[in-house]
Backbone as CSV, one residue per row, in Angstrom:
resi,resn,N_x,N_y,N_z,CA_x,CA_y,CA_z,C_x,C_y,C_z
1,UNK,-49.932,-213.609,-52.833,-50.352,-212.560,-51.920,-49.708,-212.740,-50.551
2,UNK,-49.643,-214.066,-49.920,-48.628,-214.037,-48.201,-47.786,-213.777,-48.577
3,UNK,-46.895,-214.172,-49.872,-45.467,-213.921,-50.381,-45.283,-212.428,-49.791
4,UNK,-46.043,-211.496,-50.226,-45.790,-210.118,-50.160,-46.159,-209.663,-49.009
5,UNK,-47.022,-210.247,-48.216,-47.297,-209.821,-47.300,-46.239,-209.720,-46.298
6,UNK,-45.662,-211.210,-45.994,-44.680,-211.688,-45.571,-43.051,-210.673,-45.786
7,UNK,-43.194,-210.257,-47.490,-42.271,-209.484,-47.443,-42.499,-208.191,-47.094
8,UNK,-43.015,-207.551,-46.808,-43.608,-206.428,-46.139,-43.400,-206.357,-45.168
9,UNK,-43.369,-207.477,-44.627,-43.991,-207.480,-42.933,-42.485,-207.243,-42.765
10,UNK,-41.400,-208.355,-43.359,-40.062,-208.547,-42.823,-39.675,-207.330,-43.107
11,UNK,-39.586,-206.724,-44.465,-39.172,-205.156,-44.441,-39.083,-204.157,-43.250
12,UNK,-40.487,-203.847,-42.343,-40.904,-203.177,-41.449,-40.120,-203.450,-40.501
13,UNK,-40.306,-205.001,-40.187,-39.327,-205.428,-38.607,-38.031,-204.968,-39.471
14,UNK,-37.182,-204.743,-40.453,-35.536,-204.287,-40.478,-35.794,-202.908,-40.293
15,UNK,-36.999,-202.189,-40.894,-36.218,-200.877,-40.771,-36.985,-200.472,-38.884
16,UNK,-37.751,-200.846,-38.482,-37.950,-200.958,-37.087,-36.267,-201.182,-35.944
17,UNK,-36.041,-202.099,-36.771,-34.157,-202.549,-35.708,-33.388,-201.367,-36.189
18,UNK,-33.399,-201.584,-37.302,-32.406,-200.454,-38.033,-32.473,-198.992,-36.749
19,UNK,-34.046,-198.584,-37.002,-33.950,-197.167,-36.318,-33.776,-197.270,-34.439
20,UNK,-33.952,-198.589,-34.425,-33.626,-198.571,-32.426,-32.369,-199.478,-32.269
21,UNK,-31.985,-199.677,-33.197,-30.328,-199.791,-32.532,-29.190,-199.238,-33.694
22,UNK,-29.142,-198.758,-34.407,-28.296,-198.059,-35.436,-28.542,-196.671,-35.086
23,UNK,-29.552,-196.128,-35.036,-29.925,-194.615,-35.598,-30.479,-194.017,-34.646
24,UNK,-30.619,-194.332,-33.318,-30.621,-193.961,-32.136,-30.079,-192.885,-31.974
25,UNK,-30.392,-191.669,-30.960,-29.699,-190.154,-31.306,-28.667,-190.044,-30.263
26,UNK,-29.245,-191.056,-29.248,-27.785,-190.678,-28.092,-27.090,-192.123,-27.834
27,UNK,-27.878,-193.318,-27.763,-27.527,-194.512,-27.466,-27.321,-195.623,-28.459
28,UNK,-27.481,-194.708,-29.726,-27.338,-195.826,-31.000,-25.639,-195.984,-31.327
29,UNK,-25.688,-196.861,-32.315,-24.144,-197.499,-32.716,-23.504,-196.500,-33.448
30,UNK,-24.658,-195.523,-34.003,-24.103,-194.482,-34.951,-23.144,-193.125,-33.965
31,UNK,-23.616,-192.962,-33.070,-23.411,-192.100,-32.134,-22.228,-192.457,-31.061
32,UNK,-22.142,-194.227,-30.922,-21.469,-194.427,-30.405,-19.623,-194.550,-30.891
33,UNK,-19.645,-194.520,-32.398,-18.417,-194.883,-32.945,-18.073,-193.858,-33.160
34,UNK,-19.292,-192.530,-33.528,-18.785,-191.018,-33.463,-17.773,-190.449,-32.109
35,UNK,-18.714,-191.021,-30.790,-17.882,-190.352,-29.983,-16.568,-191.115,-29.632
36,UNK,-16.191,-192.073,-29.863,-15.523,-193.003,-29.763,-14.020,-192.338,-30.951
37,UNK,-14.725,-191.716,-32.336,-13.848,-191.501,-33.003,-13.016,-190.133,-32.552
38,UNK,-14.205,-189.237,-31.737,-13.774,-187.951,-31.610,-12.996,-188.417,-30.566
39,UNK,-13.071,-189.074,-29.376,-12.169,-189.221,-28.064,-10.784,-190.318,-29.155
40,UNK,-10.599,-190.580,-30.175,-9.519,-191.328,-30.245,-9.153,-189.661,-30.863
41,UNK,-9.492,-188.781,-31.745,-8.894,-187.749,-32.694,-8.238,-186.946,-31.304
42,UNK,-9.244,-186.588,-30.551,-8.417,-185.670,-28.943,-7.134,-186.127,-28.711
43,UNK,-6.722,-187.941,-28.713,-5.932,-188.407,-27.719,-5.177,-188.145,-28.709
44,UNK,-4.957,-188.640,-29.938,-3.749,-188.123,-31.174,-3.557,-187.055,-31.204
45,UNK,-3.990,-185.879,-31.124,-3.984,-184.336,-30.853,-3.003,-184.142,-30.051
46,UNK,-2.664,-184.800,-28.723,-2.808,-184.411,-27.700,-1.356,-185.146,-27.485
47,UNK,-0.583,-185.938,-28.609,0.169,-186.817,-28.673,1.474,-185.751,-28.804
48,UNK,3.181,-185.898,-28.091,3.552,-184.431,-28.435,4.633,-185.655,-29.374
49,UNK,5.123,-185.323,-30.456,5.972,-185.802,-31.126,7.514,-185.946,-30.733
């Protein structure tokens, strides 16, 4: 029974991190490599051959 409890508990604290530093809507990692990808796609755009 702590076995599970224990695993429960640890479950909660990952998906707890998961959603405040991954999945964050403006300041998460997800958001950050997005805009990061769109400002690298602009600068190649923008590249004249």
């Amino acid at each position: 029974m702590r076995n599970i409890l224990m695993t429960v508990m640890l479950l909660v604290v990952v998906i707890v991190l998961f959603n405040s530093i991954i999945a964050q809507d403006t300041t998460g990692t997800s958001s950050q490599i997005q805009s990061q990808g769109d400002a690298a796609n602009t600068r190649i755009s923008q590249l004249v051959p």
